[in-house]
C-alpha positions as CSV (number, residue, x, y, z in Angstrom):
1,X,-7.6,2.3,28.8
2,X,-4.9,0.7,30.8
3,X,-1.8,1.5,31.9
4,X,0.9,0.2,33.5
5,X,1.3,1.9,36.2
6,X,-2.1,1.0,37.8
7,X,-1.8,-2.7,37.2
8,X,-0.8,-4.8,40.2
9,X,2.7,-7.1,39.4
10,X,2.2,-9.2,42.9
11,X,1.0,-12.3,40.8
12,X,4.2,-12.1,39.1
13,X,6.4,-11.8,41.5
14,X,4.8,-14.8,43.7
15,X,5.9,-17.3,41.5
16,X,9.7,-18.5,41.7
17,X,10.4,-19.5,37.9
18,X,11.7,-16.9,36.2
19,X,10.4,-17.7,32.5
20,X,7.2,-17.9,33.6
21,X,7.6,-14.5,35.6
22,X,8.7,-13.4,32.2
23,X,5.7,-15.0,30.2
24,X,3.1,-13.4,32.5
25,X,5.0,-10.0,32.6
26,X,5.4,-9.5,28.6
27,X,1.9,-11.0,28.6
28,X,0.8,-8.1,30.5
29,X,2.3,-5.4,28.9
30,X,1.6,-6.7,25.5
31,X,-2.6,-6.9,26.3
32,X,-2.1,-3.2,28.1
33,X,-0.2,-2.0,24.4
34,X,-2.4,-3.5,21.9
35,X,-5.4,-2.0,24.2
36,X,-4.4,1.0,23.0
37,X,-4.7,0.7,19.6
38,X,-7.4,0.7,17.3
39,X,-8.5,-2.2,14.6
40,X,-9.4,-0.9,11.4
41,X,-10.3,-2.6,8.5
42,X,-8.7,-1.0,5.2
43,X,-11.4,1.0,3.3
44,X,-12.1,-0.6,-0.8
45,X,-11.4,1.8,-3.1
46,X,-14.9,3.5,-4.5
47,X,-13.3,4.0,-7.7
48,X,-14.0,1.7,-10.7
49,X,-10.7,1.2,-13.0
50,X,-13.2,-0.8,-15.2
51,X,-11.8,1.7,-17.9
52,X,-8.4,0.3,-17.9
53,X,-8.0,-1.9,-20.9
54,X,-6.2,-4.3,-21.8
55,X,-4.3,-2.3,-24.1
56,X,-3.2,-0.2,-21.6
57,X,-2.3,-2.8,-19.5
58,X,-0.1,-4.5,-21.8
59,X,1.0,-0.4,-23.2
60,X,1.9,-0.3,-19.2
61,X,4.0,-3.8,-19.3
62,X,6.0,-2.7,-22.4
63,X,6.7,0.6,-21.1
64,X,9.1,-0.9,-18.5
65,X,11.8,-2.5,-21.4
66,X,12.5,0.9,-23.0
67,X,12.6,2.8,-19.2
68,X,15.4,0.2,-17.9
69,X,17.0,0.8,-21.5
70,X,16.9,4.4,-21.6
71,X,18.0,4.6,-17.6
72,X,21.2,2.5,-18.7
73,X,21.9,4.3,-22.2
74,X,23.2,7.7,-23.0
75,X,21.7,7.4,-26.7
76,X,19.2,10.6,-26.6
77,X,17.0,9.0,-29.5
78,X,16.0,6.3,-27.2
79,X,15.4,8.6,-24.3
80,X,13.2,10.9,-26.9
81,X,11.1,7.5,-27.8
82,X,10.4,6.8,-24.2
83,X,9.1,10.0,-23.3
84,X,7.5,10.0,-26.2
85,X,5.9,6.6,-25.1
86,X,4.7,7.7,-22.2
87,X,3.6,11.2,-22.7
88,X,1.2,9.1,-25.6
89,X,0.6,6.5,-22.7
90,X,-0.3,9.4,-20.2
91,X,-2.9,10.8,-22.9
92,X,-4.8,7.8,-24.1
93,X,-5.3,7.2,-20.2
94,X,-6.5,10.7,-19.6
95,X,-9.3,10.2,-22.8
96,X,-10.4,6.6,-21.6
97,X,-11.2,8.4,-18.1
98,X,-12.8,11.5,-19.0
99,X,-15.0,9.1,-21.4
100,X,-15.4,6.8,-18.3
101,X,-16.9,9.5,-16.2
102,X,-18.9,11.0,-18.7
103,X,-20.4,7.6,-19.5
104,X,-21.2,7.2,-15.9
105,X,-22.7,10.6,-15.8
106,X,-25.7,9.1,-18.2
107,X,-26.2,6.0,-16.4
């Protein structure tokens, strides 16, 4: 790896405009930091969602209305329906995966 201290600024200093002087500098330094760091390509996730439905994704999209509602309200009853939404959400999604990996399981 580089580093700053072992690179030579003569160049830089032989020329007598000062934005260039600048340009070469940060030029320089930037190369000698970006050297230092690694490129890595973000991993795809191995996991198939092919189980989500479009029931749950429209269950998902309705789910927001009563949350903003019940965030906003004091009314219990509406708060008891939400969590009542999404503890029923929470299961069906829990079944449709366990029956996702046990289907994959026979494949």
């Amino acid at each position: 790896m580089i580093k700053l201290i072992y690179k030579t600024w003569d160049s830089i200093f032989d020329n007598s405009d000062v934005n260039t002087m600048f340009n070469f500098s940060l030029t320089i330094y930037l190369r000698i930091f970006y050297s230092g760091f690694s490129l890595k390509k973000p991993s795809m996730k191995t996991e198939s969602n092919a189980w989500i439905t479009l029931g749950i994704k429209t269950s998902c999209k309705h789910k927001r209305d009563p949350c903003l509602l019940s965030r906003i309200s004091n009314d219990s009853k509406l708060k008891n329906c939400y969590k009542l939404y999404c503890k029923m959400l929470s299961d069906v999604v829990k079944e449709l995966k366990i029956i996702a990996v046990v289907d994959c399981e026979f494949i």
